[in-house]
N, C-alpha and C positions, 0 to 999 in steps of 0.2 A: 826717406832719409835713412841712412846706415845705421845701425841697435849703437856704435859710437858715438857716433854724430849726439844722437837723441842724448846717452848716456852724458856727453860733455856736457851739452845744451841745459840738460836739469840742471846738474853743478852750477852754472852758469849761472842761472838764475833762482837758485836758493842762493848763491853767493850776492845775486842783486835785491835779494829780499832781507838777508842777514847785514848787508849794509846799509839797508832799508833804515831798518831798525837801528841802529850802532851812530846811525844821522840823527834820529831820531832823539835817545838816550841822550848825545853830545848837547844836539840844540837845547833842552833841559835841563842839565845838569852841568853845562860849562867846558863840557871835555874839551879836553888838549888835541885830539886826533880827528878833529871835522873835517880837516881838510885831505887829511889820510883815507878817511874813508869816502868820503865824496870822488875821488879819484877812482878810488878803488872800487865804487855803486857805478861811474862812468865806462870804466873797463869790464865788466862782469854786464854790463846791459848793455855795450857796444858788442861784445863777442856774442852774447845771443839773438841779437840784431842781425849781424851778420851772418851767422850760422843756420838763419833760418831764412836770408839772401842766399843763400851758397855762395858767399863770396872767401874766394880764397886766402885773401891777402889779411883775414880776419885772426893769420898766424902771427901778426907783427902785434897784434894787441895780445894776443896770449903770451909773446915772447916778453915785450914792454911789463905784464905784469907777472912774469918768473923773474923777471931781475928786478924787479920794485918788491915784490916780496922777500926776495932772497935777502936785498940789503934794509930793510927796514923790520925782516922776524914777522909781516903782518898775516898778509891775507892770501895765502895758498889757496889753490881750486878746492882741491882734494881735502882738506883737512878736515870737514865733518863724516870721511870715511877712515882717516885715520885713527882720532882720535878713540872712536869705540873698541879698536886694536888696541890700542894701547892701555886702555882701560882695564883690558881682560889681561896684557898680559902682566898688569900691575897687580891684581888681584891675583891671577895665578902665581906668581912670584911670590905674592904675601909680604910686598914693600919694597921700596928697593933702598941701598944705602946712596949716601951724596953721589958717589963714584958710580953708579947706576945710572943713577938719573943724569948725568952729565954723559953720558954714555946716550942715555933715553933721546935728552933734548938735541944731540947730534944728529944719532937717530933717525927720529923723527923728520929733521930739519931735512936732511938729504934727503929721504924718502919722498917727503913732500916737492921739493926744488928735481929732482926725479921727473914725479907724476906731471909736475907741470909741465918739464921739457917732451916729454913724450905726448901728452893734450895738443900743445906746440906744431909735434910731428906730427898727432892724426889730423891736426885741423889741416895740417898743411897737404899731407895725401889724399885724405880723401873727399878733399872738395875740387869740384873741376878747374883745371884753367882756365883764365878767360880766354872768349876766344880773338882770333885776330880776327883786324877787321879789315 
């Protein structure tokens, strides 16, 4: 498997591990967002089902959730590589004012809706097509 492939593939399933948990939390404490995340544990364990299928078509689940992330703020691939960036450069800055951070949380937000379309794209290159029969 291609050092991408593998690199989405982990993403993949720390994100189905992290909504593992977030299921978890919900059923306990009553949360509002069970069925956000249970979606969200279906799409993140579908794509690494897939991805370790070689099946190509596993881009239509990564694209379904760029745009489910993008309008509901949730659950980006990438965002536990982003957010330790951000971390640093909150601390290199030494704070940011309101207008910062609104700055930050755009940001971030592209960045992330970015990484996903591009995940999107490699899923979509570099897995074979099927073949004809």
């Amino acid at each position: 498997m291609d050092f991408w492939l593998k690199f989405i593939w982990v993403f993949c399933l720390l994100g189905t591990l992290m909504n593992l948990l977030y299921i978890c939390r919900d059923l306990f404490t009553g949360g509002v967002l069970l069925r956000l995340h249970i979606g969200f544990l279906l799409l993140y364990a579908g794509q690494a089902v897939f991805i370790l299928m070689k099946e190509r078509l596993v881009f239509v689940l990564s694209l379904l959730q760029a745009v489910l992330a993008f309008l509901t703020n949730a659950d980006f691939t990438f965002v536990p590589l982003l957010k330790p960036l951000g971390r640093l450069l909150y601390i290199a800055a030494g704070g940011f004012t309101v207008e910062q951070i609104e700055m930050y949380k755009y940001t971030f937000m592209s960045a992330c809706f970015t990484l996903e379309l591009l995940k999107t794209a490699w899923l979509f290159l570099l897995l074979p097509a099927p073949s004809k029969k």
